[in-house]
DSSP file (Angstrom, degrees, kcal/mol; ACC not computed):
  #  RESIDUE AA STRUCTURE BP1 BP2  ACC     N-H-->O    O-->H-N    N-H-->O    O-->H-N    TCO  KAPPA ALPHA  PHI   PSI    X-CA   Y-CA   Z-CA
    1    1 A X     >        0   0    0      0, 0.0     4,-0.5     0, 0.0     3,-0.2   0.000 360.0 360.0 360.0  -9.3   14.6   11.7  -25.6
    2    2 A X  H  >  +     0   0    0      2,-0.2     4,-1.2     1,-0.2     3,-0.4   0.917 360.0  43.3 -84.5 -49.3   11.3   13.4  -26.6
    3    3 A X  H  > S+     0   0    0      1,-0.3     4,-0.6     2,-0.2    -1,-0.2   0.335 103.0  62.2 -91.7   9.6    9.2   10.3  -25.9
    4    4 A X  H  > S+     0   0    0     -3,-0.2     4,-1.7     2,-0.1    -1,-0.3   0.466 110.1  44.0 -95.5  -3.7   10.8    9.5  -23.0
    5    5 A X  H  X S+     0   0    0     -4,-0.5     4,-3.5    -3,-0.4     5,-0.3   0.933 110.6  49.6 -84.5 -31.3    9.4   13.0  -21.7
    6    6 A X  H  X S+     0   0    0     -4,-1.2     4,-4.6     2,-0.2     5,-0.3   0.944 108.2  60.4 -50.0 -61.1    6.2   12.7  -22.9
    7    7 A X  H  X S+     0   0    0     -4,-0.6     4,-1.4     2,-0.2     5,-0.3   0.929 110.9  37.4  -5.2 -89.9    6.3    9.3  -21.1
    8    8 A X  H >X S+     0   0    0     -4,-1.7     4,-2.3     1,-0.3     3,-1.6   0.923 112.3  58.9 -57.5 -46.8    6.9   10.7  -17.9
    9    9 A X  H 3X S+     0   0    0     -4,-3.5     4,-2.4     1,-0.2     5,-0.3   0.906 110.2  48.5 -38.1 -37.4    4.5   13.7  -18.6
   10   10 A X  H 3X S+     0   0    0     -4,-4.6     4,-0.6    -5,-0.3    -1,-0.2   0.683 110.9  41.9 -94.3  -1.2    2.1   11.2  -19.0
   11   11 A X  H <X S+     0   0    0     -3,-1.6     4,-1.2    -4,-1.4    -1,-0.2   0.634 113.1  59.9-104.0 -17.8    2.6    8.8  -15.7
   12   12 A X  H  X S+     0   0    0     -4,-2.3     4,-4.1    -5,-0.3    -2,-0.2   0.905 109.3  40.8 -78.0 -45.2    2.9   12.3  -13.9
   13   13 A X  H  X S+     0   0    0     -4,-2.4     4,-1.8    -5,-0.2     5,-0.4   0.997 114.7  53.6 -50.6 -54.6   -1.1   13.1  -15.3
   14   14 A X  H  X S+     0   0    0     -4,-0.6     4,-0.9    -5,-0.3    -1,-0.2   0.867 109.3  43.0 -28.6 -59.7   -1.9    9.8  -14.4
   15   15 A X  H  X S+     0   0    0     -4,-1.2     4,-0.8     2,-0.2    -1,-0.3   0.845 114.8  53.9 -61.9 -41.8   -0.6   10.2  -10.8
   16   16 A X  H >X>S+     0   0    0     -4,-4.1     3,-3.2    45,-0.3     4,-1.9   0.961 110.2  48.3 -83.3 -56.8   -2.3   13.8  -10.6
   17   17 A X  H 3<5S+     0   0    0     -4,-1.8    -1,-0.2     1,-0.3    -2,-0.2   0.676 103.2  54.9 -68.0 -15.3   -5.4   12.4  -11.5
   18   18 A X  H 3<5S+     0   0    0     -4,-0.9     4,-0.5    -5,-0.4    -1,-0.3   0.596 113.2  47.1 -85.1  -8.1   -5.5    9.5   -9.2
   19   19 A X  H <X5S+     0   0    0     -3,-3.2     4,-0.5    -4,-0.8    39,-0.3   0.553 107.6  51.8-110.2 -24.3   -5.0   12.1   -6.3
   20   20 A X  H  X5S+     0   0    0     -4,-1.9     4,-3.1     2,-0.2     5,-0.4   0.600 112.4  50.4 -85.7 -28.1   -7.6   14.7   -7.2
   21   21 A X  H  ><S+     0   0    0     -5,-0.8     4,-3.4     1,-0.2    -2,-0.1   0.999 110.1  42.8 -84.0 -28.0   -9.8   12.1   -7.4
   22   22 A X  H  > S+     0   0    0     -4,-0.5     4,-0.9     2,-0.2    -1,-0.2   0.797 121.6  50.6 -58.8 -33.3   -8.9   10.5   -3.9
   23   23 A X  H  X S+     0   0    0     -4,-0.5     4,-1.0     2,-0.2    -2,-0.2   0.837 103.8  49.9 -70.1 -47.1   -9.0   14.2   -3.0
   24   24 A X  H >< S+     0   0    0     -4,-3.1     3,-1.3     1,-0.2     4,-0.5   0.999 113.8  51.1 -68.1 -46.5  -12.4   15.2   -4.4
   25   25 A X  H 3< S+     0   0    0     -4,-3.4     4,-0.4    -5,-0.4    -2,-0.2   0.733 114.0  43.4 -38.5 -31.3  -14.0   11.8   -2.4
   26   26 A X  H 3< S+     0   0    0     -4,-0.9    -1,-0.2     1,-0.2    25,-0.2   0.420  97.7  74.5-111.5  -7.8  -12.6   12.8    0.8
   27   27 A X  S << S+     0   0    0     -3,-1.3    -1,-0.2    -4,-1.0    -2,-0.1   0.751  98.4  42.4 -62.9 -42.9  -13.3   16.5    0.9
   28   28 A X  S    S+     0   0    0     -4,-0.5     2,-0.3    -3,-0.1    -2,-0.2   0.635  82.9 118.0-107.0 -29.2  -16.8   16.4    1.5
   29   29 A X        -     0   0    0     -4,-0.4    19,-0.1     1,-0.2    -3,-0.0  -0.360  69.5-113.5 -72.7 133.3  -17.0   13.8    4.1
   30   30 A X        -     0   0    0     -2,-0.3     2,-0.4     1,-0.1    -1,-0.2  -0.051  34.9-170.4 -95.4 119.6  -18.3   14.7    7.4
   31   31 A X        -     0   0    0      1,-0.1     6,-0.2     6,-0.1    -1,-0.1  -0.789  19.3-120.9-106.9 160.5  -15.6   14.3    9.7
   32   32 A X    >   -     0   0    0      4,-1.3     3,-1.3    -2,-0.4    -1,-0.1   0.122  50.9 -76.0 -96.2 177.7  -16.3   14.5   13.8
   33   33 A X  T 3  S+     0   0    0      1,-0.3    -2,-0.0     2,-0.1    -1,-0.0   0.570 127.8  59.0 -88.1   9.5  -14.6   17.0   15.7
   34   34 A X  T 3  S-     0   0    0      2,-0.2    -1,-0.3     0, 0.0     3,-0.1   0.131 114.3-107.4 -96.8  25.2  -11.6   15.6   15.8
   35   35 A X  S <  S+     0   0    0     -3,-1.3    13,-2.3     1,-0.2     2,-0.3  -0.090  76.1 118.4  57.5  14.0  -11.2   15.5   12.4
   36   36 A X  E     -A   47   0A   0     11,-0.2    -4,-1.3    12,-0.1     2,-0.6  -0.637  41.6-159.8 -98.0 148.8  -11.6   11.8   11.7
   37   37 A X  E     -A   46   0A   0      9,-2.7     9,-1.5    -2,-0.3     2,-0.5  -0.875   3.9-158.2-109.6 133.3  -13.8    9.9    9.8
   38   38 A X  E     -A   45   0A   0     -2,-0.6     2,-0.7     7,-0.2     7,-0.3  -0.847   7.9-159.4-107.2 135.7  -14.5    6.0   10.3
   39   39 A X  E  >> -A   44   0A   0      5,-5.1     4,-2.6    -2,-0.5     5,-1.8  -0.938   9.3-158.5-117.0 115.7  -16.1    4.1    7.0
   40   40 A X  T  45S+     0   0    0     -2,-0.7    -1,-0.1     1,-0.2     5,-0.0   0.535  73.9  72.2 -83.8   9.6  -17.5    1.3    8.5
   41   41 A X  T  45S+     0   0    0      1,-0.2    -1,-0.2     3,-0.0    -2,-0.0   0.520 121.1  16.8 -91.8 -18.3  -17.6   -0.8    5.6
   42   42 A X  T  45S-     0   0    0      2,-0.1    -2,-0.2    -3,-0.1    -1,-0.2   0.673 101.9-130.2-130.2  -7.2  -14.2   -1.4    5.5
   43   43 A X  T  <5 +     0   0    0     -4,-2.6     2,-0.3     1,-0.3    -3,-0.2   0.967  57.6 144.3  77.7  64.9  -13.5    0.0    9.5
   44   44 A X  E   < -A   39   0A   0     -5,-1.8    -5,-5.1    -7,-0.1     2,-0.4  -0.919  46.4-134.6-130.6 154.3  -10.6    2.2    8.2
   45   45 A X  E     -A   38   0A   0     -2,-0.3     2,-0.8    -7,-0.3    -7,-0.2  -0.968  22.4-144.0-118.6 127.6  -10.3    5.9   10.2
   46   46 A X  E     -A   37   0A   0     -9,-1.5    -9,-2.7    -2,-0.4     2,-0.6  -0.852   6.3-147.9 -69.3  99.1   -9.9    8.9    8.0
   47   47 A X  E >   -A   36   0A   0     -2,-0.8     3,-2.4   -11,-0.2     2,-1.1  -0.696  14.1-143.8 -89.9 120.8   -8.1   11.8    8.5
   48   48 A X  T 3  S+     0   0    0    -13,-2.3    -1,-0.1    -2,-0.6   -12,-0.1   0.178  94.7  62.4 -68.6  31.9   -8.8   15.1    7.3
   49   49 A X  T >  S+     0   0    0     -2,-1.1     3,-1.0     1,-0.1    -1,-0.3   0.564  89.7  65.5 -97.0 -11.6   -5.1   16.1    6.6
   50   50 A X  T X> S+     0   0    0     -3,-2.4     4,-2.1     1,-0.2     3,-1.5   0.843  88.4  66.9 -71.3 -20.5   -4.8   13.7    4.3
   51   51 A X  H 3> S+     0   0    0     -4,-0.3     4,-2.5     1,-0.3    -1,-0.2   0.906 111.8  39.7 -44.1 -44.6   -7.7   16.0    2.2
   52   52 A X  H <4 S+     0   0    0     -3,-1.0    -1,-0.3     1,-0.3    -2,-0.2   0.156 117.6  49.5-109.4  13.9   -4.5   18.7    2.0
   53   53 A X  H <> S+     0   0    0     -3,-1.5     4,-1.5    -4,-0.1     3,-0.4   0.460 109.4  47.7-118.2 -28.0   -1.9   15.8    1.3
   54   54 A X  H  X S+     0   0    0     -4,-2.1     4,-2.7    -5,-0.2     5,-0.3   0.934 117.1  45.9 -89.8 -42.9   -3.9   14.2   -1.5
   55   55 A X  H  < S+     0   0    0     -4,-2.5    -1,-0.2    -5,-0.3    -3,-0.1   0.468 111.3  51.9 -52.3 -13.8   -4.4   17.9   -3.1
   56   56 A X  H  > S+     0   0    0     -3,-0.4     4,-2.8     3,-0.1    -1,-0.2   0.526 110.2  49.7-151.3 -68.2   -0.5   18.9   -2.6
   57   57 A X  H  X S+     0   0    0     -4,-1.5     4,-1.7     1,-0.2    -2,-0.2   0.918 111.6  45.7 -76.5 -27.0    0.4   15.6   -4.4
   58   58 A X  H  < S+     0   0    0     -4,-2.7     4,-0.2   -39,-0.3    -1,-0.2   0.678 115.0  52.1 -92.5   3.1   -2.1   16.2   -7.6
   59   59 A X  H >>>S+     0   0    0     -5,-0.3     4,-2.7     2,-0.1     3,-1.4   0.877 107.7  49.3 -81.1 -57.3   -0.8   19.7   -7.7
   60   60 A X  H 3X5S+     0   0    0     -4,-2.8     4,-2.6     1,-0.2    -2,-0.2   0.917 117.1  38.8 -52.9 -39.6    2.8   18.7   -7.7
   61   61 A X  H 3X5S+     0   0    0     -4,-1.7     4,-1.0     1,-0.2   -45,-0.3   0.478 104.1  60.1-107.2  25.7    2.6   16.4  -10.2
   62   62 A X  H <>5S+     0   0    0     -3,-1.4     4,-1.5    -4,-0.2    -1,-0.2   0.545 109.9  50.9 -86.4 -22.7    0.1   18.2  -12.5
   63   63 A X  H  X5S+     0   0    0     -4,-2.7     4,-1.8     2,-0.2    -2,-0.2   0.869 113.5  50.9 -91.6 -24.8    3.4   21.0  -12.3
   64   64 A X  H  X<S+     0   0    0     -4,-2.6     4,-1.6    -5,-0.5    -3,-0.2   0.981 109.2  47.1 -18.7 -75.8    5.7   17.4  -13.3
   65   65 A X  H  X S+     0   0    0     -4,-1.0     4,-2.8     1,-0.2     5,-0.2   0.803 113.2  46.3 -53.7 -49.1    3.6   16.7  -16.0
   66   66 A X  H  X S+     0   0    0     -4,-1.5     4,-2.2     2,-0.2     5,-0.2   0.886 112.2  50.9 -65.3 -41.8    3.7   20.5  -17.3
   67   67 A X  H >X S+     0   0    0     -4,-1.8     4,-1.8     2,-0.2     3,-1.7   0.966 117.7  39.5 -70.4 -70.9    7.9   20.9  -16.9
   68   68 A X  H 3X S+     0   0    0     -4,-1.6     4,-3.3     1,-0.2     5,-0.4   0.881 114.3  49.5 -56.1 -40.1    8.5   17.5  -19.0
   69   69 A X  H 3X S+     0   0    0     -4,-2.8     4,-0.6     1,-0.2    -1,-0.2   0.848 118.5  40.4 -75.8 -21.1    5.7   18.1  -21.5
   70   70 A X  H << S+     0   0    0     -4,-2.2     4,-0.2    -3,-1.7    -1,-0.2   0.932 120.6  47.6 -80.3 -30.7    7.6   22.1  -21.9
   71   71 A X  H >X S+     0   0    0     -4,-1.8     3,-2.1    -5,-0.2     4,-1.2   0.940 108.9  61.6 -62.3 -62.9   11.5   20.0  -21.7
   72   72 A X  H 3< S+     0   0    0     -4,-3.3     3,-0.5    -5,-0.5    -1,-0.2   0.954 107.1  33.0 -51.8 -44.2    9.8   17.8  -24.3
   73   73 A X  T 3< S+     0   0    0     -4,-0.6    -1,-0.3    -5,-0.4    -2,-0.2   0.674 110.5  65.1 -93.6   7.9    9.2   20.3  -27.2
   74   74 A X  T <4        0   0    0     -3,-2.1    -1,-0.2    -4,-0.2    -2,-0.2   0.513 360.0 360.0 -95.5   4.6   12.6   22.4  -26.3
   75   75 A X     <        0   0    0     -4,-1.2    -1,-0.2    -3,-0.5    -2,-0.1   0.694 360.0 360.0 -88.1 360.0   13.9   19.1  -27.4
């Protein structure tokens, strides 16, 4: 049971890191006053809630990762 928490602690880091990093890219980019951004290399429109959705998700599962990996050694 230990290393199936560890497990999950460790697809929950995974997950937070893959969302702070979509988060750090998307922070900085200069959105219009209507909060979108267009990247025209690929013609996709941004939105800057997604900034405060992608930051939201790597917080929640950086707090995952932390509950299985404390679950994991009370085991």
């Amino acid at each position: 049971m230990r290393w199936l928490m560890r497990t999950i602690s460790a697809f929950c880091l995974i997950g937070a890191l893959i969302c702070g990093g979509r988060w750090n890219a998307r922070r900085g980019l200069p959105y219009n006053e209507e909060g979108r951004y267009l990247d025209l290399a690929t013609a996709v429109v941004i939105h800057e809630q997604s900034v405060m959705i992608y930051a939201g998700f790597a917080l929640l599962f950086t707090v995952l990762a932390a509950m299985a990996l404390y679950a994991a050694s009370k085991l």
